[in-house]
N, C-alpha and C positions, 0 to 999 in steps of 0.2 A: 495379520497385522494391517492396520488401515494407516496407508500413507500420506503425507501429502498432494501427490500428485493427484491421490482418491477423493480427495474433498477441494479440490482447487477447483476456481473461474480457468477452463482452459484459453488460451488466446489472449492473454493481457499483451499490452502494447507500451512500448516504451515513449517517454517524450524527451525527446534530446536537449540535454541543459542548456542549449542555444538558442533553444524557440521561446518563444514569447505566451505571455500568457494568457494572451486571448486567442492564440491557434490551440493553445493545453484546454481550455474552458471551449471550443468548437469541438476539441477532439475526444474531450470528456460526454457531448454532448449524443457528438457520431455514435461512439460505443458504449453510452447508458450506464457511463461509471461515476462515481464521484471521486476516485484517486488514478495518480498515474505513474509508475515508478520513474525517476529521474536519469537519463543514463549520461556517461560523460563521452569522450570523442570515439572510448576503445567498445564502447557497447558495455559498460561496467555501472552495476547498480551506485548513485550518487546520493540519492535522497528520496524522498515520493513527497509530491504534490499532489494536494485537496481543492475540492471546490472551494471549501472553507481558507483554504491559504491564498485562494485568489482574490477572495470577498473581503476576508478580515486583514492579512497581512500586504494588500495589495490596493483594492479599491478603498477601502474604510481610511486608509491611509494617505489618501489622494495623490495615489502614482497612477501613472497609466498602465495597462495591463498592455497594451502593442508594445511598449518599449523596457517592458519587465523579463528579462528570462528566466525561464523555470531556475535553471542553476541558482538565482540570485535567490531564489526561496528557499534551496536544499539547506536544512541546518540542522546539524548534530552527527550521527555516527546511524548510516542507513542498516536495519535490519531485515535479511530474507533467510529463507530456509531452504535445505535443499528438498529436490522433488520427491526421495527415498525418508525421509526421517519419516518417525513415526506420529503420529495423532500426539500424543505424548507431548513430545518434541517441541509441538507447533504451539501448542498450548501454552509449556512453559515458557515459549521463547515471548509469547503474545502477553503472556502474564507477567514474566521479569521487566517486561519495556514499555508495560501499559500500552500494546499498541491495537488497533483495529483492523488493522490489514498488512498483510505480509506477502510480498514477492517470493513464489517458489522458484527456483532456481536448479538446470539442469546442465552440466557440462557447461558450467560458466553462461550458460544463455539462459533470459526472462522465459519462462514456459507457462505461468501461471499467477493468479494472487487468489489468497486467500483473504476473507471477508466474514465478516460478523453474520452476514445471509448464509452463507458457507458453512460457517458453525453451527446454525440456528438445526441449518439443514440437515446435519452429518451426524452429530451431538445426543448423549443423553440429554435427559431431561437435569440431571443431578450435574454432569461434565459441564452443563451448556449453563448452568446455576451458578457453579464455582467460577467458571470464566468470568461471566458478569460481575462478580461480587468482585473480584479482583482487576477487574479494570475499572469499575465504576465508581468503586469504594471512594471516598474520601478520605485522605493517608493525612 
């Protein structure tokens, strides 16, 4: 059974919904991500932040990003998996929420995210087909 922890980015990093989003777009930069899961004071997943949330929902909009906190971007109902589920698992959770990247999650701590590079990588050619078509679709 191939789990998630088998197909995760090991080492993802949390940004503490406190910082600002020009330290998330520095720290994005450090570790060669485009996302970064949101955490709140207890270490507890809050939301994930994009380049794109910085650009579109942030700069496009003419706030400042020093005086922006991630927190203030986190919106909706954050989704991760744990490190154990199955390929399966991750798929449907990615495919119910329309999402592109997902926080694995182990004993309550960030251990991993998974990514669309991630899938490309792990994936049939048929699994890695269907994913697409149901994220990409237009509903």
């Amino acid at each position: 059974m191939t789990t998630a922890a088998d197909i995760m980015n090991p080492g993802a990093q949390w940004i503490p919904a406190h910082e600002t989003l020009d330290r998330a777009a520095q720290l994005m930069r450090e570790l060669d991500v485009g996302a970064l899961p949101i955490s709140d004071e207890n270490e507890r997943l809050c939301g994930i932040l994009t380049d794109r949330d910085i650009v579109v929902g942030c700069v496009a909009m003419g706030h400042d990003p020093a005086q922006t906190t991630a927190g203030e971007m986190a919106k909706g109902t954050p989704r991760w998996i744990d490190a154990g589920a199955d390929v399966s698992e991750v798929l449907g959770e990615m495919k119910d929420h329309r999402i592109r990247r997902l926080p694995v999650i182990r004993d309550k701590k960030l251990v991993g995210m998974i990514s669309e590079a991630d899938l490309a990588a792990e994936l049939s050619e048929h699994q890695l087909a269907d994913w697409v078509e149901s994220i990409y679709a237009r509903t």
